[in-house]
Structure formats: structure tokens, C-alpha cells
DOFIDO-788216 format. One record per residue (C-alpha): chain; residue number from 1; residue in one letter; x, y, z. Coordinates in nm, 2 decimals, padded with zeros to 4 digits. Example, Ala and Ser with C-alpha at 12.3 -4.5 7.8 and 13.67 -1.06 7.14 Angstrom:
+--------+-----+---------+--------+--------+--------+
! cadena ! num ! residuo !   east !  north !     up !
+--------+-----+---------+--------+--------+--------+
!      A !   1 !       a !  01.23 ! -00.45 !  00.78 !
!      A !   2 !       s !  01.37 ! -00.11 !  00.71 !
+--------+-----+---------+--------+--------+--------+
***
This chain:
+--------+-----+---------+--------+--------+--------+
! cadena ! num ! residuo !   east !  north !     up !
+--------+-----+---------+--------+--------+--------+
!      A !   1 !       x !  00.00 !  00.00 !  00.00 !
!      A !   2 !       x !  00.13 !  00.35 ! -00.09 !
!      A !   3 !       x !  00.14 !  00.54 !  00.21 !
!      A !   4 !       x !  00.14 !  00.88 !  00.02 !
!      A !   5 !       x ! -00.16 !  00.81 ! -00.15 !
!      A !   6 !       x ! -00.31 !  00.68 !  00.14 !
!      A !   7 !       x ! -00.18 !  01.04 !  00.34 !
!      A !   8 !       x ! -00.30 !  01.23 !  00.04 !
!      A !   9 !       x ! -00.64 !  01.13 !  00.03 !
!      A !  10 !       x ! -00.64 !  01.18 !  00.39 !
!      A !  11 !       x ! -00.52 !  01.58 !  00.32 !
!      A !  12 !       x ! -00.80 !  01.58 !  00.04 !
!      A !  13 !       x ! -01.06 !  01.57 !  00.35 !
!      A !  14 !       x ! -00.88 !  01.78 !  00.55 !
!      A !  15 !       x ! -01.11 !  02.04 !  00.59 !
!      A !  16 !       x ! -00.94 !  02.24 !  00.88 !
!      A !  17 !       x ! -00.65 !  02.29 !  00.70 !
!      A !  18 !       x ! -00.89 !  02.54 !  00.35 !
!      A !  19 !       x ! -00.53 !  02.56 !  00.12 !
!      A !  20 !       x ! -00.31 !  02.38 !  00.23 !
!      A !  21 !       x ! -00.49 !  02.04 !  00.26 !
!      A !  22 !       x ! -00.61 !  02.01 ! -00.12 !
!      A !  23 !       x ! -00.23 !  02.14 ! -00.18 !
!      A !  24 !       x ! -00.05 !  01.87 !  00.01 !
!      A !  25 !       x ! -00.34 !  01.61 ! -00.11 !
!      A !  26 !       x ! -00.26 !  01.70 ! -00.48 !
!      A !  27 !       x !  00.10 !  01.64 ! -00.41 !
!      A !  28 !       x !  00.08 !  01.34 ! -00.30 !
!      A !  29 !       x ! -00.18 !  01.17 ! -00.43 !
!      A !  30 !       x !  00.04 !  01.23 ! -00.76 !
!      A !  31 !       x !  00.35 !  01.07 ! -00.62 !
!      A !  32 !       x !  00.14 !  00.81 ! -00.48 !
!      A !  33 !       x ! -00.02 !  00.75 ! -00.82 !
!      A !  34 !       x !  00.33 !  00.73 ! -00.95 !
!      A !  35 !       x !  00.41 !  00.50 ! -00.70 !
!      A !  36 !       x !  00.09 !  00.27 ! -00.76 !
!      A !  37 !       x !  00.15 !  00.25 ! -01.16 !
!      A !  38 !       x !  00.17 ! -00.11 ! -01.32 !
!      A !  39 !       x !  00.04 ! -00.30 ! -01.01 !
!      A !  40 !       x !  00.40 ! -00.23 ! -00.81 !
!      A !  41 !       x !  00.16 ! -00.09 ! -00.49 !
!      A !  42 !       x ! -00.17 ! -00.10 ! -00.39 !
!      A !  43 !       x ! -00.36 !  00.24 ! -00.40 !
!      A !  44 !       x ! -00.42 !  00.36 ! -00.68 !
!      A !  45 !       x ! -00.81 !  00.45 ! -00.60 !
!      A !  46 !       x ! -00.72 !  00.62 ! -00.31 !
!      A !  47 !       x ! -00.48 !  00.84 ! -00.47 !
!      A !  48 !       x ! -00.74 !  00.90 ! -00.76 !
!      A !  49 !       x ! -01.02 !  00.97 ! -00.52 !
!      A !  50 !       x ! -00.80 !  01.18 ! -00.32 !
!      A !  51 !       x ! -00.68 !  01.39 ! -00.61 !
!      A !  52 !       x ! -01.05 !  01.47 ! -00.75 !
!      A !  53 !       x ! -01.15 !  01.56 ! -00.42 !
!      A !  54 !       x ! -00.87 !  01.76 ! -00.35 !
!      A !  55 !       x ! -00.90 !  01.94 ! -00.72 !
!      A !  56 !       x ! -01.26 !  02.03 ! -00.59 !
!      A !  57 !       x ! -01.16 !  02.18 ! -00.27 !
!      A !  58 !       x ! -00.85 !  02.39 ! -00.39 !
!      A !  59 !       x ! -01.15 !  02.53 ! -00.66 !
!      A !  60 !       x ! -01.37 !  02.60 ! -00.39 !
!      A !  61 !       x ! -01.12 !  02.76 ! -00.17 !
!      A !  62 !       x ! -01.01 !  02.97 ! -00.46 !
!      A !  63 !       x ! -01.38 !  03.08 ! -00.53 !
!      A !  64 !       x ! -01.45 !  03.12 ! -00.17 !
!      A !  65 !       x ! -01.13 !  03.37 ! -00.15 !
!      A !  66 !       x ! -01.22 !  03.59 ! -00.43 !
!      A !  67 !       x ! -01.60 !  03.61 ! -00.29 !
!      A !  68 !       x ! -01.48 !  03.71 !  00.03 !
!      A !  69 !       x ! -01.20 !  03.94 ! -00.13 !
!      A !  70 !       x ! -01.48 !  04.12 ! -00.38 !
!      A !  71 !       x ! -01.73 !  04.12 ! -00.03 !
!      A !  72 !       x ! -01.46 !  04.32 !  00.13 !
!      A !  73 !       x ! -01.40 !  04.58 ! -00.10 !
!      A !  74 !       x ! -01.79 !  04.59 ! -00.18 !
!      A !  75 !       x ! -01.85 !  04.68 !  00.20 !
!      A !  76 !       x ! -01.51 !  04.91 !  00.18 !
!      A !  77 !       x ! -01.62 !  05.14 ! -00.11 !
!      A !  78 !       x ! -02.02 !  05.12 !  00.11 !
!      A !  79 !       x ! -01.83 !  05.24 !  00.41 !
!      A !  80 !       x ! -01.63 !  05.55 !  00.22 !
!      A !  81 !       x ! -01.95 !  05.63 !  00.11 !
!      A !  82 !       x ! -02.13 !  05.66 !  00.38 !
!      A !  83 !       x ! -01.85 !  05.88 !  00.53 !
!      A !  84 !       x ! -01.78 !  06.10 !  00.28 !
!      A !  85 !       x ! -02.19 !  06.16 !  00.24 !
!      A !  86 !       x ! -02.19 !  06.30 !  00.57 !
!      A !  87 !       x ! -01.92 !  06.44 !  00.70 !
!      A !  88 !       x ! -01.76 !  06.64 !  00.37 !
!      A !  89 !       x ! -01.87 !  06.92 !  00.12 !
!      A !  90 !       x ! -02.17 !  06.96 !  00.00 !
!      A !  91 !       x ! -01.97 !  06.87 ! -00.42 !
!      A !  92 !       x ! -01.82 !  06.53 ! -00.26 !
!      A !  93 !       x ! -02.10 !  06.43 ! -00.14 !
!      A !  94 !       x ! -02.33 !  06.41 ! -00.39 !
!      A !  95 !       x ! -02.07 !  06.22 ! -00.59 !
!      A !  96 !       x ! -02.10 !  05.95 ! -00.31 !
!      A !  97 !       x ! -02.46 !  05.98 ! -00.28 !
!      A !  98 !       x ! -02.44 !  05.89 ! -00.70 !
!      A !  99 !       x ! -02.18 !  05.60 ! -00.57 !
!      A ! 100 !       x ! -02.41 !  05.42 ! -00.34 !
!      A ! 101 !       x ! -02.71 !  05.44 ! -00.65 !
!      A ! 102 !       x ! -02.49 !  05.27 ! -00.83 !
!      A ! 103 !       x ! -02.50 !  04.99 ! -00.62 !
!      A ! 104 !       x ! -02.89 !  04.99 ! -00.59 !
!      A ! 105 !       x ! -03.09 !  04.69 ! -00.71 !
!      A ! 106 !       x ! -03.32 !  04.76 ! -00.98 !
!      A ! 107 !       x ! -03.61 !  04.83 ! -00.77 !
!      A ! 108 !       x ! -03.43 !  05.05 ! -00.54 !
!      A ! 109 !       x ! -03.29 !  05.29 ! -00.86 !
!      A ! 110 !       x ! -03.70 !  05.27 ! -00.98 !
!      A ! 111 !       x ! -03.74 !  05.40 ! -00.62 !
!      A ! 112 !       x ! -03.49 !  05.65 ! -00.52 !
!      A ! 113 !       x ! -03.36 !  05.91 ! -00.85 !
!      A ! 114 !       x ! -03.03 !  06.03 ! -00.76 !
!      A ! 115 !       x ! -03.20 !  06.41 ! -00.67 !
!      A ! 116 !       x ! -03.45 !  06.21 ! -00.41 !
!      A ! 117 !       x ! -03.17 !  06.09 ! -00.26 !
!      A ! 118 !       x ! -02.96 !  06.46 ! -00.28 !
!      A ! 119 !       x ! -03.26 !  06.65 ! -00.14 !
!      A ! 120 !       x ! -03.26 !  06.35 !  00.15 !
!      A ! 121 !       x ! -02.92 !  06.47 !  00.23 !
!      A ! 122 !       x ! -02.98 !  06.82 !  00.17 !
!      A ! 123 !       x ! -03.23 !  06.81 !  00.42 !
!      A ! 124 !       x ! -03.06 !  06.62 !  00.67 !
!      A ! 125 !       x ! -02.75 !  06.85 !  00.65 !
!      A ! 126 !       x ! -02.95 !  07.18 !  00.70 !
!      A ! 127 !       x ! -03.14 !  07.03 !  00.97 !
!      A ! 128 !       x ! -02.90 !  06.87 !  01.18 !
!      A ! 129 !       x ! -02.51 !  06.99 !  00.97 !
!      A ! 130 !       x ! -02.22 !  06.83 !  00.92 !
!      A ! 131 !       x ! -02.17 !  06.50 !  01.11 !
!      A ! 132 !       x ! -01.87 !  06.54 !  01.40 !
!      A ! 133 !       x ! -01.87 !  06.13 !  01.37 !
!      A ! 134 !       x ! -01.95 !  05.84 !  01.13 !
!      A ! 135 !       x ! -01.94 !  05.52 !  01.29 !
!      A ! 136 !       x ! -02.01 !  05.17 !  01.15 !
!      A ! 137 !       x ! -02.16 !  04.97 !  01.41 !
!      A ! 138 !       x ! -02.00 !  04.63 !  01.43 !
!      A ! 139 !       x ! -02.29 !  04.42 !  01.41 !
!      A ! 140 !       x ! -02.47 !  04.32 !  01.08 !
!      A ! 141 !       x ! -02.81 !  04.19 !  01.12 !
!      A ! 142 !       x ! -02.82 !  03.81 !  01.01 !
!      A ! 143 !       x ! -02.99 !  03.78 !  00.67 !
!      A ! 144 !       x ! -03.33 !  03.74 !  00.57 !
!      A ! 145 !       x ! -03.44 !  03.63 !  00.25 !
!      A ! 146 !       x ! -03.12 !  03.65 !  00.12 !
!      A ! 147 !       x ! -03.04 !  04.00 !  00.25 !
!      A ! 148 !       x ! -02.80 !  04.19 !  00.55 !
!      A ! 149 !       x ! -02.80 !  04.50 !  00.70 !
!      A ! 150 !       x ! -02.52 !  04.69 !  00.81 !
!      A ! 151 !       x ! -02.56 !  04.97 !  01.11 !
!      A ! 152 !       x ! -02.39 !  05.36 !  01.12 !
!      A ! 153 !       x ! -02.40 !  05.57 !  01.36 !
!      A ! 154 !       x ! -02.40 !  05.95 !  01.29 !
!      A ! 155 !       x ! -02.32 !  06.19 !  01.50 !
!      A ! 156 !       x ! -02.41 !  06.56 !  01.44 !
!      A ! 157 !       x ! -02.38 !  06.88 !  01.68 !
!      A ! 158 !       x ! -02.73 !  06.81 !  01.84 !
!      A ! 159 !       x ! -02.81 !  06.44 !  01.82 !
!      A ! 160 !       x ! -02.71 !  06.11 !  01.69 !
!      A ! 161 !       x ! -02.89 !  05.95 !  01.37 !
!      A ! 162 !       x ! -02.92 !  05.57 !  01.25 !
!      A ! 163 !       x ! -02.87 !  05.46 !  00.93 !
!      A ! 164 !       x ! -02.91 !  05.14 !  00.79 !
!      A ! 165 !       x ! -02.85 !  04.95 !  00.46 !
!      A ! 166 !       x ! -03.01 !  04.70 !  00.34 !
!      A ! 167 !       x ! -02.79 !  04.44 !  00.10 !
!      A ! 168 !       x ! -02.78 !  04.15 ! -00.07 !
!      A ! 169 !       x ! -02.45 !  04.00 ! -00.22 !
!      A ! 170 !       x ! -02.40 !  03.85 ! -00.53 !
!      A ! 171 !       x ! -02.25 !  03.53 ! -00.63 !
!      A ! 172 !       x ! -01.95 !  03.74 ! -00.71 !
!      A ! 173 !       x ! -01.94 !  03.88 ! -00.37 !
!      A ! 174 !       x ! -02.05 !  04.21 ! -00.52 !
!      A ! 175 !       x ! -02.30 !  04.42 ! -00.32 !
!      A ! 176 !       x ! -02.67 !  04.52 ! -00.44 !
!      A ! 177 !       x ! -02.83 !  04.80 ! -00.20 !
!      A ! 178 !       x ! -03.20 !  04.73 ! -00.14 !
!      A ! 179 !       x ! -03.30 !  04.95 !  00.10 !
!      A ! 180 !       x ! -03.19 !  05.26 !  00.30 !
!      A ! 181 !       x ! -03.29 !  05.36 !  00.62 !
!      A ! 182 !       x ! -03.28 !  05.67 !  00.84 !
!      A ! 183 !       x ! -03.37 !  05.61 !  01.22 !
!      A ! 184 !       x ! -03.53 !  05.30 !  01.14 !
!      A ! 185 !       x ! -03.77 !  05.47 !  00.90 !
!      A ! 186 !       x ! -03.71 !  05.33 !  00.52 !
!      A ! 187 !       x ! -03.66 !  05.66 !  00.29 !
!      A ! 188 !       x ! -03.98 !  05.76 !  00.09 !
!      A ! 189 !       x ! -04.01 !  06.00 ! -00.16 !
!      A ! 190 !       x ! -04.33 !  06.12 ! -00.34 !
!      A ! 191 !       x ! -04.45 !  05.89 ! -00.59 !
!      A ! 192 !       x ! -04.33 !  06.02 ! -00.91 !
!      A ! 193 !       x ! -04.62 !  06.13 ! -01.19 !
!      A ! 194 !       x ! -04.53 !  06.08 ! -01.55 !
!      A ! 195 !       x ! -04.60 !  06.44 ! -01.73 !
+--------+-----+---------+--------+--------+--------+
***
């Protein structure tokens, strides 16, 4: 019995280890198929079987490492955003405010033009000013129906103000905005009329 095919199959379920067990599997499963070849060993099936399962785990790593890379930077470019939107000049943010519509679904684009959501801010920087503070609360609320919410806190002269958004992500680890929220309230607008 080849003890490196035997050891490589073994790495090819080694879930603890997400890279370098399908590495090490690979490795050795080939050497142990090389070692197995004409009958010299017995084998063989475990180094096959070892090396198709480890094939599928060092894909599935991969793919799970660039979701969670693109996830990152999704939430990353969210999170500039956000701070920009409240805490700059009036130019920079409405650029961000035309960022994060961007990243709206579908529906929420059909929902929110990107002068709804520049009067929203207007309104909220003449009422309250410019935010001393913008602060991403660490929790995310657990999805629901496919969907997450991530929490801010902002903090103006006079008060401090909620703001949530609501997200999906994508297969590609890309980020679709559903939903925004000011103190718990979703954003409405008046219904638009067509002329």
C-alpha cells in the first residue's frame, strides 16, 4: 500500500486545513499514483479519489477567497461612502450619494432618482449639519431572505442618527443595495407622476 496516496487522500478531507490540505493532497496523491502505476503498490483508487477531491476543494477555496476578497471591497467602497456623504462638502457628497445608486438593485434605482436621494441629504445637513462622527456599528443583522443590514452611527452637533442598509450579495461577492434607512424609518419619496 502507498502510504502517500493513502496520506493524500487523507489531506484531500482535511477540511481544517482550506489551502493547504487540497495542496499537500494534490502532491501526493500524484506521487502516490506514480508509485501505484503497473500493479508495483496497492492504492491507486485512493490516490485518484484523493486527487479529485482535493481538485474540488482547492477550486472552492479559490472561489471562496475571491467572494470574500470582492465582499470586502464591496462593503469598503459602502463604508467610504457613507463617510464622505456625511461628513464632507456639499460637491463630494453628492458624488458618493451617485456612488451608493450605483450599487442599488433595480427596484431600489426605480425608487430613489439620484436628486431624491440629494434633497434627502440636503435636508438632513441643513437640519441637523455636518456629522462630527461616522461610525459603522460592528454588528450586521443576520440575513433574511437573502439579505444583511449593516448599522452607522452619525453623529451631528445636536443628536445622533441611525442609518441602515439594506444588502444583498451577489455570487461574485458584489453588493446590491435594497434598501436605505434613516432612524429606522425606510426613505420615501413622493410617488413620481409621469408628465
Amino acid at each position: 500500500m502507498s502510504g502517500l496516496a493513502v496520506a493524500g487522500f487523507v489531506c484531500s478531507l482535511a477540511f481544517c486545513c482550506p489551502a493547504l490540505g487540497p495542496i499537500l493532497a494534490l502532491i501526493f496523491c500524484a506521487v502516490g499514483l506514480s508509485q501505484t502505476s503497473g500493479g508495483a503498490r496497492r492504492g491507486r483508487g485512493l490516490a485518484i479519489a484523493g486527487l479529485i477531491i482535493g481538485i474540488f476543494f482547492l477550486i472552492a477555496h479559490a472561489a471562496g477567497g475571491y467572494w470574500l476578497i470582492n465582499f470586502s471591497v464591496s462593503v469598503g467602497k459602502i463604508q467610504q461612502s457613507v463617510d464622505t456623504m456625511f461628513a464632507s462638502n456639499e460637491q463630494e457628497a453628492r458624488a458618493q450619494i451617485s456612488k451608493l445608486r450605483e450599487s442599488g438593485s433595480t427596484d431600489f434605482k426605480s425608487k430613489f432618482s439620484e436628486d431624491d436621494l440629494n434633497r434627502w441629504l440636503d435636508g438632513i445637513r441643513k437640519k441637523d449639519g455636518k456629522a462630527q462622527e461616522v461610525k459603522i456599528n460592528p454588528r450586521m443583522t443576520p440575513p433574511a431572505r437573502g439579505m444583511a443590514c449593516y448599522h452607522w452611527s452619525i453623529r451631528f452637533p445636536g443628536r445622533t442618527a441611525d442609518l441602515e442598509i439594506d444588502f444583498r450579495p451577489t455570487i461574485r461577492g458584489k453588493i446590491i443595495i435594497e434598501d436605505i434607512k434613516w432612524d429606522g424609518e425606510s426613505l420615501a419619496f413622493p410617488a413620481k407622476t409621469s408628465p
